[in-house]
N, C-alpha and C positions, 0 to 999 in steps of 0.2 A: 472310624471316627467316633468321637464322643459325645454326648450331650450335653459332659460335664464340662467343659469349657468353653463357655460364651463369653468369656471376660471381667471385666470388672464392677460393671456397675451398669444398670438397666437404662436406658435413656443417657447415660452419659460415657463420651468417646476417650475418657483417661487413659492414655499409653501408657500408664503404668497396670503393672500388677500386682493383683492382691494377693496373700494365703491364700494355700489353695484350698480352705474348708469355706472361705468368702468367694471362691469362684465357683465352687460347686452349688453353694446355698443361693449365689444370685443366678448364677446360669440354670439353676432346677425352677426362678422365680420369674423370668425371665419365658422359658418354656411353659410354666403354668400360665400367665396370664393372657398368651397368647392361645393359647387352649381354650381359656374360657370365652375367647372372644368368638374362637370357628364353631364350638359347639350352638351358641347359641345362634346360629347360622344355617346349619343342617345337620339333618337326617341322623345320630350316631349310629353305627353298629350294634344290635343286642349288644349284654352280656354273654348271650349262650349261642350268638353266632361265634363271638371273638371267641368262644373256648371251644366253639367244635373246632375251629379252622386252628389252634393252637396247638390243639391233640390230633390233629391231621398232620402238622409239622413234624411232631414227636415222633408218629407213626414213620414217616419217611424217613426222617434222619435216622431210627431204628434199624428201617431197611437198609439204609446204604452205610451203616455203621458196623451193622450185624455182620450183612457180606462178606463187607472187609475184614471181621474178624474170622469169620468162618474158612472164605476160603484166598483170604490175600495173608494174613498176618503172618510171620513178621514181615512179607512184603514193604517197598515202601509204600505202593501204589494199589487199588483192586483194576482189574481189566474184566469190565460187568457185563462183558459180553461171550467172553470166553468162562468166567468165573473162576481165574485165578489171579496168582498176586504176579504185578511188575518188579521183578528182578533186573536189576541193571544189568547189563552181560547178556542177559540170557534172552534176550527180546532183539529185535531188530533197532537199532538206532535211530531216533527220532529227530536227532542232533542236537542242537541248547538247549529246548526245551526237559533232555532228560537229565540238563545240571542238575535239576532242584532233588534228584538224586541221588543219595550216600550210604544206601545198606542200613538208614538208621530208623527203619519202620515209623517212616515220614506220615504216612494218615494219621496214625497213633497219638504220636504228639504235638500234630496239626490239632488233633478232637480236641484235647485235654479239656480246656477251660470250656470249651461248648458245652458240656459235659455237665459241669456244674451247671449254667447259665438254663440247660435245660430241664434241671432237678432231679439229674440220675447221678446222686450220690453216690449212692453202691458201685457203681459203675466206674465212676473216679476213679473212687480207692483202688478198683480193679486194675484199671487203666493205667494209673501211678506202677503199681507193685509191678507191672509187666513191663513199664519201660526202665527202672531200676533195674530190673532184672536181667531183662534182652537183650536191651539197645547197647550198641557197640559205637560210640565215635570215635575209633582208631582205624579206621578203615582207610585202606588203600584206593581212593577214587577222587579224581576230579570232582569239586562241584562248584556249583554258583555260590558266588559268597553273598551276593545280596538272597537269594534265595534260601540260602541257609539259614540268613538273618532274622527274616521277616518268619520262616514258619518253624521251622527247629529250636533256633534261643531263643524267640518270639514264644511259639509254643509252652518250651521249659519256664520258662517266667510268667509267663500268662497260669501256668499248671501251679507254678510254686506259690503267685500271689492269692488263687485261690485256696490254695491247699490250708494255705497259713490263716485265713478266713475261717476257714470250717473247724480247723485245729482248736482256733479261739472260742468258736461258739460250744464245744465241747462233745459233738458227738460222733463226729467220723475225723478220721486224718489225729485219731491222737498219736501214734505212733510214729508220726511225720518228723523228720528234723535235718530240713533244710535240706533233704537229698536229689531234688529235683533242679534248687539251686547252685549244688556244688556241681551236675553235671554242666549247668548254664557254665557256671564258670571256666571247666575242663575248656568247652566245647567255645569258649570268647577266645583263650588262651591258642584255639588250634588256628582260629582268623586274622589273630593278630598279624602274622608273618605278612597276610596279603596287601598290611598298609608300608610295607616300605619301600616306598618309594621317596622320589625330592618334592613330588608336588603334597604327600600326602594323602592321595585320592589311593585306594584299592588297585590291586588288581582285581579284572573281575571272575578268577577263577583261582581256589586253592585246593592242594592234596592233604585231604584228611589227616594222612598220617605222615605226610614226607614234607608240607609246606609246600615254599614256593622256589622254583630254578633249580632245586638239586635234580640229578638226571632222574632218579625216581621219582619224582614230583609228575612230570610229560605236564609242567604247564610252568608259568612266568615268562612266556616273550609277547606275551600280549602287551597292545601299545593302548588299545583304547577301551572304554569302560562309558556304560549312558549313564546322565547324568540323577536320573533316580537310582543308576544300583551303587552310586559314589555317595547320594544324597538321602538314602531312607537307613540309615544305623543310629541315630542321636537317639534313638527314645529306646531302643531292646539295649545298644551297647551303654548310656546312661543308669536305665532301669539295674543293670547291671553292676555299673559303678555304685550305685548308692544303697542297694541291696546288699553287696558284699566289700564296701570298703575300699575298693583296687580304683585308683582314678584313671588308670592305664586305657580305659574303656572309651570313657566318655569322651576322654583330651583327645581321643585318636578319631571317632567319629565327631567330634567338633571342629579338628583341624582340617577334615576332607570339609566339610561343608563351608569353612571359613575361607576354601579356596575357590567352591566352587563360586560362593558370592563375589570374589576378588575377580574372578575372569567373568560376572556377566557383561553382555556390551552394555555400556555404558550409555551411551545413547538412548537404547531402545529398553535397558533394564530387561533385557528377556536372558535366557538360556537356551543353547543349544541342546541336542540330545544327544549327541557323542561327542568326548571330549580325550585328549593325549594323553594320559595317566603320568606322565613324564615331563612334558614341555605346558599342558596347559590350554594348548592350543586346539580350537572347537572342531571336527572332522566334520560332524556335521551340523551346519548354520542355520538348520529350519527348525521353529520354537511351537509348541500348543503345550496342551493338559493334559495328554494322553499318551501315549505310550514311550517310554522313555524318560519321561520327566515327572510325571503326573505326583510319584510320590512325595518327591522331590517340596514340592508346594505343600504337600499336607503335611510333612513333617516339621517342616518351620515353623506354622503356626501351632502344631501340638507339643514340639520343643516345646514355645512357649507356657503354654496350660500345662505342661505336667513337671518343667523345670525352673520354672520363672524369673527365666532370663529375658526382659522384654528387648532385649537388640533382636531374635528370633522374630517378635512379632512384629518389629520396624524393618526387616527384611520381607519377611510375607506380605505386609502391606506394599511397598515398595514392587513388588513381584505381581500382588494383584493388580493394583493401579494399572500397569503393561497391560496384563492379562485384560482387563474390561478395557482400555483404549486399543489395542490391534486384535488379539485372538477373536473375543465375544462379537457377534453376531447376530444378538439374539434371533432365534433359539438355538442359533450353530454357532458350533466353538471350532475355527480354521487355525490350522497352521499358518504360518507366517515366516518371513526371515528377519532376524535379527536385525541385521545389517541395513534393513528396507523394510522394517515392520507392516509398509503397506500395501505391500504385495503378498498372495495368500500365494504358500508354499504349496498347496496338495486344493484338487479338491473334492475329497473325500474326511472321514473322519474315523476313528475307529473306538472300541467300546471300552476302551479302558476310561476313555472319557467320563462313563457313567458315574464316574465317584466325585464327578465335581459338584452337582449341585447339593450332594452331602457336605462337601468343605465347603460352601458358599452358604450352609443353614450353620455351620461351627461360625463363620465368620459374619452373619449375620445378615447379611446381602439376598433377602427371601426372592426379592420380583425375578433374576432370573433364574436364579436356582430353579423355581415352578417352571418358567418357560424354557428351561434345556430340559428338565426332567418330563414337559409333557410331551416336547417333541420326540423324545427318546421311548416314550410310551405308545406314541401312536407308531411309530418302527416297529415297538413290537408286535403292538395289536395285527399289525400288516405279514410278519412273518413267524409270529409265535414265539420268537425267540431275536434276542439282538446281534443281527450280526458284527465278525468280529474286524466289520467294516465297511461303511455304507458312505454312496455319495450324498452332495449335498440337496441332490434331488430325492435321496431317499431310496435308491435303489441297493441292490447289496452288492458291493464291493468283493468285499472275502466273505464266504457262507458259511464258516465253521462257525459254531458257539460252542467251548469246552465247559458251557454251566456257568459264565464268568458270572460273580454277585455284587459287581458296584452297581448295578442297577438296586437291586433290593436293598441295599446299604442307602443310596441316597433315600427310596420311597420310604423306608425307619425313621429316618430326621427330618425327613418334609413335615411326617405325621407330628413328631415328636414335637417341633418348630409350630405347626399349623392347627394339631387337633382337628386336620380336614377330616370326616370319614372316607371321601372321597381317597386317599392312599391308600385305607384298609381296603378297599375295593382293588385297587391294586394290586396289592400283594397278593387277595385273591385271584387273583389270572395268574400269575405269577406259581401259585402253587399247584393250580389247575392246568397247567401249560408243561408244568415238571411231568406231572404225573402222566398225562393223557400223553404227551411226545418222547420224554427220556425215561421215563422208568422202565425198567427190564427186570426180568426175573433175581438178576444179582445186582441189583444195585440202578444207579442212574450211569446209564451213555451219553458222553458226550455230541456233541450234533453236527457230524459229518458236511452237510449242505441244511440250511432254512427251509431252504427251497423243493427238497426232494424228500425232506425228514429223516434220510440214512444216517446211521450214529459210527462212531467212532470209540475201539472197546478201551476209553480211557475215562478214568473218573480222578477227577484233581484231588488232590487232598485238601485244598481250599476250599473247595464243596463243601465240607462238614464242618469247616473250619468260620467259615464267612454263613455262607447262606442261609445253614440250618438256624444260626444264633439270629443274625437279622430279622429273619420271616417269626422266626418266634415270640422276638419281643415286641415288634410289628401290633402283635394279636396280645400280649401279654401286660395284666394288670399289675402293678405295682407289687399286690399282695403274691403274685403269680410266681415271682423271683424271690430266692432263700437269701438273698442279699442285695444292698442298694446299687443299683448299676453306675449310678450318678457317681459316687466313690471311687470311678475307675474312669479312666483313657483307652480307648478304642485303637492297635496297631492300624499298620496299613492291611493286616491281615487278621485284624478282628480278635487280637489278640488283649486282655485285659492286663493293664497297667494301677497299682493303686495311688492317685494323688498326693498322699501322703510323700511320697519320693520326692515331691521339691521340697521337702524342710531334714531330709535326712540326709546326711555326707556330703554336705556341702562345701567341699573344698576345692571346686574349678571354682577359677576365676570368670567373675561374670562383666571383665572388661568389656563397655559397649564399645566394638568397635566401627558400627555397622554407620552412624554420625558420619564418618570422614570420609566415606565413599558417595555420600548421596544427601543432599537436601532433602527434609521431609517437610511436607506440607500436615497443617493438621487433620487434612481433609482423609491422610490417611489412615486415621484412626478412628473412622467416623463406621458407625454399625458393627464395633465390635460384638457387643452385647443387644441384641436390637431392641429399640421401645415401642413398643406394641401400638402405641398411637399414634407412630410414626408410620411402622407398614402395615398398619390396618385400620386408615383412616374412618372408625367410626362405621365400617361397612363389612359385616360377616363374608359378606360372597364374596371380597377383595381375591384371593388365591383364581377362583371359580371365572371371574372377569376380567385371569392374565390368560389360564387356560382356554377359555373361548376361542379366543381366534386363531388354537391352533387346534383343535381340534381335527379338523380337514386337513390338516396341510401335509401332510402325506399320499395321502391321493389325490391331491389335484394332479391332473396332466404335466404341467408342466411349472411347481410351483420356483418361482425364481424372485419372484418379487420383494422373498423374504431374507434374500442374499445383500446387504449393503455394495454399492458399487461403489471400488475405493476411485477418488475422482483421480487422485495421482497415479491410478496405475495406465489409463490410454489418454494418450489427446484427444481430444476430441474430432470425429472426422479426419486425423490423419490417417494415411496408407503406409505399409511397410515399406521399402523399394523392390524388395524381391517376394512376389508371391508365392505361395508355397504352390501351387498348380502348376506353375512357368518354373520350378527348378527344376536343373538338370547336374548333376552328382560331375560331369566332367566339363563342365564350363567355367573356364579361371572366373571371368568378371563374378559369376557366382558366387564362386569362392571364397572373390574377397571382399564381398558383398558379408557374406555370412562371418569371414573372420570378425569386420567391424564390425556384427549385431554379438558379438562373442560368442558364435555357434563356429567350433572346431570340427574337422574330422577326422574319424578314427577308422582304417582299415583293418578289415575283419578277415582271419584268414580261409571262411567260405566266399571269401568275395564281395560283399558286401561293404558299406559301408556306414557308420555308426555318427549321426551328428550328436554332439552334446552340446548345450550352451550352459555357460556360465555367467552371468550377469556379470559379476564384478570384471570378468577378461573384454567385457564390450567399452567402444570407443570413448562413449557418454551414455550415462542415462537413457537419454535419448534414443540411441542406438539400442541398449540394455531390453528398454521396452520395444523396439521394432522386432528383436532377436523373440522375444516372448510372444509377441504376435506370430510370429510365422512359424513359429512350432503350433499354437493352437490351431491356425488355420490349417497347418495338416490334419490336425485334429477334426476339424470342421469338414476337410474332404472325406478322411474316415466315416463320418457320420452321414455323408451322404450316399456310401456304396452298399450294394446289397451283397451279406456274406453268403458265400457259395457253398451250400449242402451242410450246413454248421447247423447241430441239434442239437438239444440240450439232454444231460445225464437223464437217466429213466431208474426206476425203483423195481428192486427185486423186493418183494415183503411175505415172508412167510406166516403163516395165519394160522396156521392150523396147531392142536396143541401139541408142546406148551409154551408156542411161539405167542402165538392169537393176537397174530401184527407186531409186534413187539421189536421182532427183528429185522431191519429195512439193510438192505444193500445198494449199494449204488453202481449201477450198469451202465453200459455205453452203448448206445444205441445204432441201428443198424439204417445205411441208406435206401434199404428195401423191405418188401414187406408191412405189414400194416401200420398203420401210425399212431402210435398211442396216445398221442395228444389231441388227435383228431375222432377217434375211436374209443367204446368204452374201454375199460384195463379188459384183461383177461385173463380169468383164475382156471387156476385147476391143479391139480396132484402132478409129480415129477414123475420123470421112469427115466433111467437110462438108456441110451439106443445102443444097438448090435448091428455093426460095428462102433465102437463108440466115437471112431473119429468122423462117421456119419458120412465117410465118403463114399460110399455105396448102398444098394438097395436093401435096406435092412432087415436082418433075419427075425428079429422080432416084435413085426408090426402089431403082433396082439397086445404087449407090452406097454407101446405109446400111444394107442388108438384113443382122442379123445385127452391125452395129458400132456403133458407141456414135457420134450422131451429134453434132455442131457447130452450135449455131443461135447466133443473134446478140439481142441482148437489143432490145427496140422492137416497138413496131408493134401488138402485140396480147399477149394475156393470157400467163402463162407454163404455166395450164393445156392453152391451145389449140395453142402451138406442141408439149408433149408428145402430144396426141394426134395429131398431127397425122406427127411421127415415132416414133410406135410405129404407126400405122397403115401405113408406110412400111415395118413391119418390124425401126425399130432395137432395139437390147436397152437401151439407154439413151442419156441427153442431157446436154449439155454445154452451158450459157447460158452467152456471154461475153458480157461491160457492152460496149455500144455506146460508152461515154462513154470516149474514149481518155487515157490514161495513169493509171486510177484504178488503186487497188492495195489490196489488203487492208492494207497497210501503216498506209494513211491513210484508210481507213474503214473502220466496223465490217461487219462480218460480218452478214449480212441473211438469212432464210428466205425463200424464195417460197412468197409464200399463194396458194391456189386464185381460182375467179372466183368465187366465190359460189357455185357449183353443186356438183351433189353427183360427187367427181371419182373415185368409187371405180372407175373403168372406168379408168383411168388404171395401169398394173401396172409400168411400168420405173423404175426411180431417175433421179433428174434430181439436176442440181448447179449450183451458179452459182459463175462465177471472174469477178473483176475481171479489167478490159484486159490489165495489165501477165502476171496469170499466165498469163489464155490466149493469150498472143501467143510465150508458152515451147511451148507446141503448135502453135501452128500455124506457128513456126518450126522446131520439131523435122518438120512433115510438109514442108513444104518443102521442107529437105536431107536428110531419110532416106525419104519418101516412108511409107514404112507405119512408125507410130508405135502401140503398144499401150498403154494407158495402165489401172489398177486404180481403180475406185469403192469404195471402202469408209467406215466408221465414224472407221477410223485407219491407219494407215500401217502394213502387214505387211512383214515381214521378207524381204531380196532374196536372191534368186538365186543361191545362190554357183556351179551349176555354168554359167550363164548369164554368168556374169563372168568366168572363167574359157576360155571360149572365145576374147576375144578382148581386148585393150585398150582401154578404156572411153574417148573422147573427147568433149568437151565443145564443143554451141555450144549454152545454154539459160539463159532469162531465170530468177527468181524474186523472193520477198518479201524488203525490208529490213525490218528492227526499225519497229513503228507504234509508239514511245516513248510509250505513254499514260504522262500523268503525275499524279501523286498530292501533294496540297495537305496539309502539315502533321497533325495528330491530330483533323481531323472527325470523327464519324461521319455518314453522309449516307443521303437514303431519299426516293424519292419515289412521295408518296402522291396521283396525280393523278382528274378527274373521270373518267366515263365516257365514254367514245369509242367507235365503230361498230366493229362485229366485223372487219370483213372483213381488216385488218393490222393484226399486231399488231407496233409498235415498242417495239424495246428496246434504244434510246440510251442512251450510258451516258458519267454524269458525267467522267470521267476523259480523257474527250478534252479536258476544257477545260483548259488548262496554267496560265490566270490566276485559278483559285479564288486566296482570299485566305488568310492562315495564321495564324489568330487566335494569340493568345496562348496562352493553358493549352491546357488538354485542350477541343478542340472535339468536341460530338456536332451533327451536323445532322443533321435530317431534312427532306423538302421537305414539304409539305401544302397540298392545295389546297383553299381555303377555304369550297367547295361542299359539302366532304364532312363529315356531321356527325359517320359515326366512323369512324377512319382504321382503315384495316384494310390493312395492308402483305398483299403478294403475292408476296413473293420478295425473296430474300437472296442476295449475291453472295458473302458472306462465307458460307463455308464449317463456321460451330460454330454450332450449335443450343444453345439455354439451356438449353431443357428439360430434360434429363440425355439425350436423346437427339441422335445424332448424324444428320444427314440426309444424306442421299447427292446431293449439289447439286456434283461432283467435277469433272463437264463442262459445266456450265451457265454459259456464257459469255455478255457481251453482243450481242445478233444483231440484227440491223433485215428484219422481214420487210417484202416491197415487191411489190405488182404493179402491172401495168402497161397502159397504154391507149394508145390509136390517136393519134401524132402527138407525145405528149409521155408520155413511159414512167417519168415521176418523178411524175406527180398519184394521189393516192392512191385507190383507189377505199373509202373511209367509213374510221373508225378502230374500233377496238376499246379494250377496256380495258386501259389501260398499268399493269401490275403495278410494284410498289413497283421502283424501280432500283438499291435495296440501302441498307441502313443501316449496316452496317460494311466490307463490301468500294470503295465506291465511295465511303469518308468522303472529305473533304476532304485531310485527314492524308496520304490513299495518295496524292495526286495529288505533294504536294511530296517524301515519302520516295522515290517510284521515279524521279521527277528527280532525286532526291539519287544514287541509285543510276546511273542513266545520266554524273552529273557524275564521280562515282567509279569508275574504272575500274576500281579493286578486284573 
């Protein structure tokens, strides 16, 4: 987002708009005044704190720029934990996430403009001449076209409108001429194929070099598309148009968005987040700000400021208005259905959200922008990093963070907006939080769990594209930047746009046609431009005394208070007719009890059975609501059972150099043996055992006496290879999977259960790593020979006088992102028969990526038809009904496993598989955190 677009005029709500040299010059007047009000307020930051912490920024982005050049380029991606480049093909498949993929040494022209922005000129030039030179877009590959959008033509024109900057001032870039934008053009020319369609909208996937539906192409029979990767192209394919003349661009990303405005409902003026590329028609009905849609909203109103078409800004208006009467919350922004805006679709949130309370300081709206941005800060203060989805209580949902930076984006525009120094404080954790948790020798890692601190060996090319620019201008003076930033429009991917493009090639028609779909009040044009006297009545602390009272609310026990209760969604003191305790899976009256709440069922061919409900398929409203009662009150039973033998993942951390902690793995922990969360970690040097499948009494007890030994998974029980090396002496054990190339990536996380016997003579912690991780050891003993590595609970904090000794270098494998994906607004639970004790598995629905995505609001549950009263065992969703909050914060999906002679996968009996979660593993989460992985947001 921009600075430069606050509108028209300071204290006055005119839906018109001005020149855009009158937008820039009030929206910079606009930020001043508001500036001078927080200063004289509190505390600023030196001058020569804000330039250490600015060349701290430098330093880093150096690091994880250099990396990439060193050892990923031409790569599109670096993997900074192995220290080379991601090759499409040549990696394990990660699945959508590795559309934004194309051979076209994607970090490279992600940097560009950062590049300038962080006054490594030289570096530019450099950077230009190598992608002139390198980069190929004729490649034969799949990829995401909104992805392609936002950071490749995104990139190339962010690259060109600096380039043309520097060209002007005369001292670099004279040899420039326009060759960054004839690629933009090549490379609009190759997207085009994926808007034909009837409705308009994208496809959302095209072949580089083959288009779309010829058989070479392996893509065009896709039917649906989210509604930000249909709704974020007006401002890279615009920028385009007017840049180079061709109207071909803009007409085609104006006609998708003038569709998608034609199918919001009406009613409720929200948007769904999957919609039929074809017919029109929403797949899926549940609406917020964040994943799937989010860009969607910021582009309307940036339309606006960089094209100055104001029907753009009377659709964004229009959009927010929805947004602050159903989603807003403050300080939580829920999903919602369209259809019934007052029932909250999910309740959890996820981080793409982060970039709202930056559109909410562009549109002028400061009071919650501060109270979603503080709540979202005390999240992270809680876990270091934001995960990439937490409930409404604040627990973590999904525990990946890939480095997202709409967080750092909004705290840049608070500041910009506020003058608080309180942000600059911010950004400082923010930068101290990179360094201390993700930085590694090649670059920054992704962050596998919050929770555990294991990373994952992926580094986005948004990283260097968004973050580095943000945190820097954060800290950076006016005189700090070789050019006026105000001049330029902010992409969704931090991409610079120059202003000047709304007075050049203007030949779309700026028919408003946005009038005849909707009545506007003028209420909606109110805080385009804010006036300072308005949100900061006369009181410097004003910001300081919204922040207050949320301060705590992340740790309170059980904060609920701050959830609005919608009064339409329960009657009050009514009962469902059928309890969720008293159902029985094979009793008709049940049956058609539950058809009239619109919970259907689906038979599953393990036998089981799968309820879904649908609201709009219930009798009445009425009904609609009993049907959503009695799914949660499964939910409610879930939270009252205690899960059987269910641990949470443990931390492998290697420490020694020139790891020195740096490298965290993430382990499965064992149902015997010491317990590391009860007990301190425990360190020591590795050794491999002889024999190494540790099934017998080992030949080389001098080897592991005293070190945490190496056994190999097969052969015999996992209790007998433990006794077998602590009888040898070690202090602990290390299973690696026999089974080469598995990776926690791509399967779940498993406990080793005992043999049946009673294993309490057992006293050392044992831990289990797939292949892929422990082949990071036993490649690090290799070439450094004595490697130390820490067992613990979670990932403790490294070394600094250990690092400091000498220059940390890198050759060490780790985990990619395991993309679980989440299906639309299910709720899901499975309530299965009884199974033999000895393992307990605890598979979980979200590895499957082809659940289906019902229409309205789906609850599933699974139920297996043996059972007469379901009785759920465990909830992966983290909010208890009861008014009690449960402490469920590490309990993640795990597969406990032993193992026998000859084939080490036959289970030895089952136990009973506890519920696999009614809201955390709905169907719903399967498609939303696809939508998040499509969104690079």
């Amino acid at each position: 987002m921009s600075e430069a677009g606050g509108g028209p005029g300071c204290g006055s709500p005119v839906p018109q708009r001005a020149p855009w040299s009158l937008v820039a010059a009030t929206a910079a007047l606009c930020l001043v005044s508001v500036t001078s009000v927080w200063t004289a307020g509190a505390a600023p930051m030196s001058r020569e704190e804000k330039q250490k912490l600015g060349n701290q920024v430098l330093e880093m982005f150096d690091h994880a720029y250099g990396n990439y050049m060193e050892h990923a380029y031409p790569a599109d991606e670096l993997m900074p934990l192995t220290c080379r480049g991601r090759v499409r093909g040549q990696e394990p498949s990660r699945g959508d996430v590795d559309d934004a993929l194309g051979k076209f040494s994607l970090t490279l022209i992600d940097s560009l403009d950062t590049l300038v922005v962080l006054n490594k000129t030289k570096e530019f030039e450099e950077a230009v001449r190598k992608v002139l030179r390198d980069v190929n877009l004729d490649n034969d590959v799949v990829v995401s076209v909104f992805e392609t959008n936002i950071r490749v033509l995104g990139g190339l024109l962010g690259g060109h409108s600096l380039a043309i900057m520097l060209k002007e001032k005369g001292e670099y870039m004279q040899w420039y001429n326009d060759e960054l934008l004839q690629m933009a053009k090549q490379l609009g020319y190759k997207l085009l194929p994926a808007f034909n369609t009837t409705s308009g909208l994208p496809y959302p996937r095209i072949n580089l070099k083959f288009g779309i539906r010829k058989p070479e192409a392996r893509t065009g029979t896709e039917t649906d598309t989210c509604t930000a990767c249909a709704g974020t192209l007006i401002l890279e394919f615009a920028a385009l148009s007017r840049f180079t003349g061709a109207t071909i661009f803009e007409e085609y990303a104006r006609k998708a968005l003038d569709f998608l405005w034609e199918k919001r409902q009406r009613s409720s003026n929200l948007v769904g987040v999957t919609i039929n590329i074809h017919t029109g028609d929403w797949v899926r009905k549940d609406s917020g700000v964040g994943a799937g849609i989010d860009s969607y909203y910021e582009y309307l109103l940036k339309a606006y400021v960089l094209l100055g078409d104001d029907s753009f800004l009377e659709r964004f208006n229009t959009h927010y208005d929805a947004i602050m009467r159903y989603i807003s919350q403050p300080p939580l922004l829920l999903d919602v259905h369209i259809h019934k805006p007052m029932l909250n679709a999910r309740t959890w949130m996820d981080a793409l959200l982060a970039f709202f309370p930056g559109l909410q300081v562009l549109k002028g709206d400061i009071r919650p922008a501060i109270e979603t941005h503080e709540m979202l800060y005390q999240v992270i203060k809680k876990h270091n990093f934001l995960p990439e989805a937490f409930t409404t209580d604040f627990r973590v949902h999904w525990a990946q963070h890939p480095l997202r930076p709409e967080f750092a984006e909004s705290t840049y525009f608070l500041y910009k907006a506020t003058g608080d120094p309180y942000y600059l404080e911010v950004g400082k954790t923010l930068i101290e939080n990179l360094n201390k948790y993700a930085r590694v020798p090649c670059g920054f890692a992704a962050m596998k769990d919050v929770r555990t601190g294991s990373h994952e060996d992926r580094m986005d090319s948004f990283f260097l594209a968004e973050m580095f620019k943000y945190l820097y201008l954060l800290f950076a003076d006016k005189e700090d930047i070789i050019f006026d930033i105000e001049d330029y429009i902010f992409t969704t991917e931090a991409h610079l746009l120059p202003l000047w493009l709304s007075t050049t090639n203007q030949s779309i028609s700026k028919k408003n046609t946005t009038s005849e779909y909707t009545e506007l009040d003028d209420s909606n044009f109110d805080w385009t431009c804010p006036n300072t006297q308005i949100l900061f009545p006369n009181d410097p602390l004003y910001a300081q005394s919204i922040r207050e009272p949320l301060k705590n609310v992340v740790d309170k026990s059980c904060p609920r208070g701050i959830i609005r209760v919608r009064e339409e969604s329960f009657r009050s003191g009514a009962k469902p007719p059928l309890r969720a305790r008293d159902f029985m899976a094979t009793n008709p009256e049940h049956l058609e009890i539950l058809k009239k709440m619109g919970v259907s069922l689906i038979h599953l061919k393990d036998g089981r059975v799968q309820l879904v409900q649908h609201a709009i398929q219930a009798a009445s409203s009425v009904d609609a609501e009993d049907g959503l009662r009695f799914m949660q009150e499964m939910i409610e039973l879930s939270s009252q059972q205690q899960k059987e033998q269910q641990l949470p993942p443990r931390a492998v951390q290697i420490v020694s150099h020139p790891f020195f902690g740096r490298v965290v793995l993430t382990a499965g922990p064992a149902q015997f043996g010491l317990d590391l969360s009860k007990h301190k970690e425990t360190r020591g040097f590795v050794a491999s055992s002889k024999p190494y499948n540790g099934c017998s009494e080992l030949t080389n007890p001098e080897a592991v006496v005293g070190k945490i030994a190496l056994i190999q998974r097969g052969q015999c029980m996992f209790a007998e290879k433990a006794r077998n090396i602590q009888n040898a002496g070690a202090i602990g054990g290390i299973v690696i999977d026999d089974n080469e190339g598995s990776s926690s990536d791509t399967a779940p996380l498993f406990q080793m259960a005992g043999d049946g016997k009673d294993t309490d003579d057992i006293k050392i912690p044992m831990l289990f790593l797939f292949s892929k991780e422990g082949s990071i050891i036993l490649d690090a003993i290799r070439e450094y020979e004595e490697v130390e590595v820490l067992l613990s609970d979670k990932a403790k904090e490294r070394d600094p006088e250990m690092e400091s000794e000498e220059q940390p270098s890198s050759e060490h494998d780790s985990q990619d992102q395991s993309a679980e994906q989440i299906t639309s607004s299910s709720q899901e639970a499975d309530l299965v028969g009884a199974e033999s004790p000895e393992e307990s598995s605890l598979n979980s629905h979200p590895e499957s990526s082809e659940s289906s995505s019902p229409a309205e609001m789906d609850n599933a549950a699974n139920v297996s038809p043996s059972e007469q009263n379901s009785k759920p065992t465990e909830n992966h969703e983290t909010t208890s009904l009861d008014g009690e909050c449960t402490d469920l914060d590490n309990q993640l999906q795990e597969q406990s496993e032993t193992e026998e002679d000859a084939n080490p996968n036959v289970s030895w009996g089952k136990k009973v598989q506890p519920i696999d979660s009614i809201l955390a593993d709905w169907n719903e989460d399967i498609e939303a955190f696809e939508m998040m992985e499509k969104d690079e947001l």
